[in-house]
N, C-alpha and C positions, 0 to 999 in steps of 0.2 A: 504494500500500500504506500509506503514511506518514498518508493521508489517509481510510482507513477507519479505521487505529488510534485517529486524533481522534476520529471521526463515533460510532464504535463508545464511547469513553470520556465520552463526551459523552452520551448515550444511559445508558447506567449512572448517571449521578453524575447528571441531571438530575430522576428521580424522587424522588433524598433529598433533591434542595434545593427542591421543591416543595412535596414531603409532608412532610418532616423524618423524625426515624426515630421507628421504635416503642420500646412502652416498653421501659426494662430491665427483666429478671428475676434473681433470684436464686433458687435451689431447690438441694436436693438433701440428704444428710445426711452427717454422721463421727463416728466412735466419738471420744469423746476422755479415754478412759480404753481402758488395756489389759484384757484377758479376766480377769474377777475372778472369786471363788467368793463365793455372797452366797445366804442361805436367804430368797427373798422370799416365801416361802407360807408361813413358821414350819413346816414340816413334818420337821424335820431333815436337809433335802438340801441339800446347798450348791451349786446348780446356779451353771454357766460363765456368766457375764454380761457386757455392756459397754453404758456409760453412753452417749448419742449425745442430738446434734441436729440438727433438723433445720428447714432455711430455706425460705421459700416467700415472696414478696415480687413485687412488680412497681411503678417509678417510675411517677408523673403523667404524663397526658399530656394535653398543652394547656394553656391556662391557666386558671386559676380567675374563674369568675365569667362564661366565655364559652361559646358551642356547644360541644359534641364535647369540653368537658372534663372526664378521669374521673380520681378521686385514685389518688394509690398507697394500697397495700395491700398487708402484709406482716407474716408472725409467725414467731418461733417454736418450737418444738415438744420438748422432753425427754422422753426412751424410756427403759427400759430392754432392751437384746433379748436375750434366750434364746440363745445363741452356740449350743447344741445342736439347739434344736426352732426355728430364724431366726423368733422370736420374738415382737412387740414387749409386753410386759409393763405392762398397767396397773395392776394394784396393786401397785406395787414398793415404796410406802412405807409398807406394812403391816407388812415386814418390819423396818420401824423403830421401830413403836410399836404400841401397843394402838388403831390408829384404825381403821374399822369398813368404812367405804368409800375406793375408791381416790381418791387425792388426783390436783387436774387437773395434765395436763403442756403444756399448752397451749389453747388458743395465747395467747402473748405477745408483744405487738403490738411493729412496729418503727415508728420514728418519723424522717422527714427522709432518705428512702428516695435515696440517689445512686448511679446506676451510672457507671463511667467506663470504657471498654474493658473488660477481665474482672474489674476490681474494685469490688465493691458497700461502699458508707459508712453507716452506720444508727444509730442510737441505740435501745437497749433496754436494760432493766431499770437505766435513768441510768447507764448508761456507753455509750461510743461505740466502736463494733463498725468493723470493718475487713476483710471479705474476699476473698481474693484467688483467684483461679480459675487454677490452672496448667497446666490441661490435661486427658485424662484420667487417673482414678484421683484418690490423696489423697495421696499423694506429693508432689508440687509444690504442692497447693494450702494455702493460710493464714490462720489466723485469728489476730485482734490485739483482745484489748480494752483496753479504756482507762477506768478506773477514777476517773482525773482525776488520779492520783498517780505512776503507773507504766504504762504499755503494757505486756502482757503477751499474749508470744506461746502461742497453745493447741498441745497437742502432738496431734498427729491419728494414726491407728491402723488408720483402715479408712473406707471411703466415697468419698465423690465431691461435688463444690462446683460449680454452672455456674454462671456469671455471664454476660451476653449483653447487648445490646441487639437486640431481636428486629425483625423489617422490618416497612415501614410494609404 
């Protein structure tokens, strides 16, 4: 018996030390504001809304400069959504100003893409982002950015974070 459990773990763990593992991923989104009233059509309705982002990313795999290597790639994404009609709203910044078309919300690229267990490392818009994947729901999960002054933890509201390293 002693001697399948080997045979058997050995068999498991021998295909990641061949292949190594695949890339990480990061996806998913969170509100990080709570349910606001906010007229984004100018039409005098102050419809329920909340602010959200959302991650979509995947590390390198391979090496650069070799066969079979493909870069990471990763952005991302500012919504506003509709809490009423589940939403996602792209003119929402019209209700800020007199501008005429909807302003873009993404994508905004990440840069220096690291997964480690359920936590993804990145750099965007020159600060260095931190997130952490606690499970399901948004409960457990965390975002930290880092401004280069202060780490600042985001307060989350609603959503869902995965962070993985996916099989080769």
């Amino acid at each position: 018996m002693k001697t399948l459990m080997v045979v058997t773990s050995l068999l498991l763990l021998v295909p990641s030390l061949l292949f190594g593992a695949g890339p990480g991923e990061i996806s998913g989104a969170v509100a990080y504001t709570d349910i606001l009233r906010f007229d984004y059509t100018k039409d005098g309705i102050r419809n329920r809304v909340q602010f959200w982002l959302e991650f979509k990313g995947k590390t390198a795999v391979g090496v650069a400069g070799e066969p079979g290597y493909v870069p990471e790639e990763g952005a991302i994404f500012y919504y506003l959504l509709d809490v009423d009609n589940n939403k996602k709203v792209t003119n929402w910044l019209m209700g800020f100003s007199m501008v005429s078309e909807p302003a873009p919300s993404g994508p905004y690229p990440m840069k220096n893409l690291v997964i480690d267990g359920n936590t993804a490392r990145f750099e965007a818009f020159n600060r260095k982002w931190t997130v952490v994947d606690g499970g399901p729901g948004f409960e457990k999960d965390t975002v930290l950015v880092d401004d280069g002054f202060k780490p600042k933890p985001m307060k989350l509201y609603s959503g869902d974070l995965n962070v993985f390293r996916a099989r080769p």
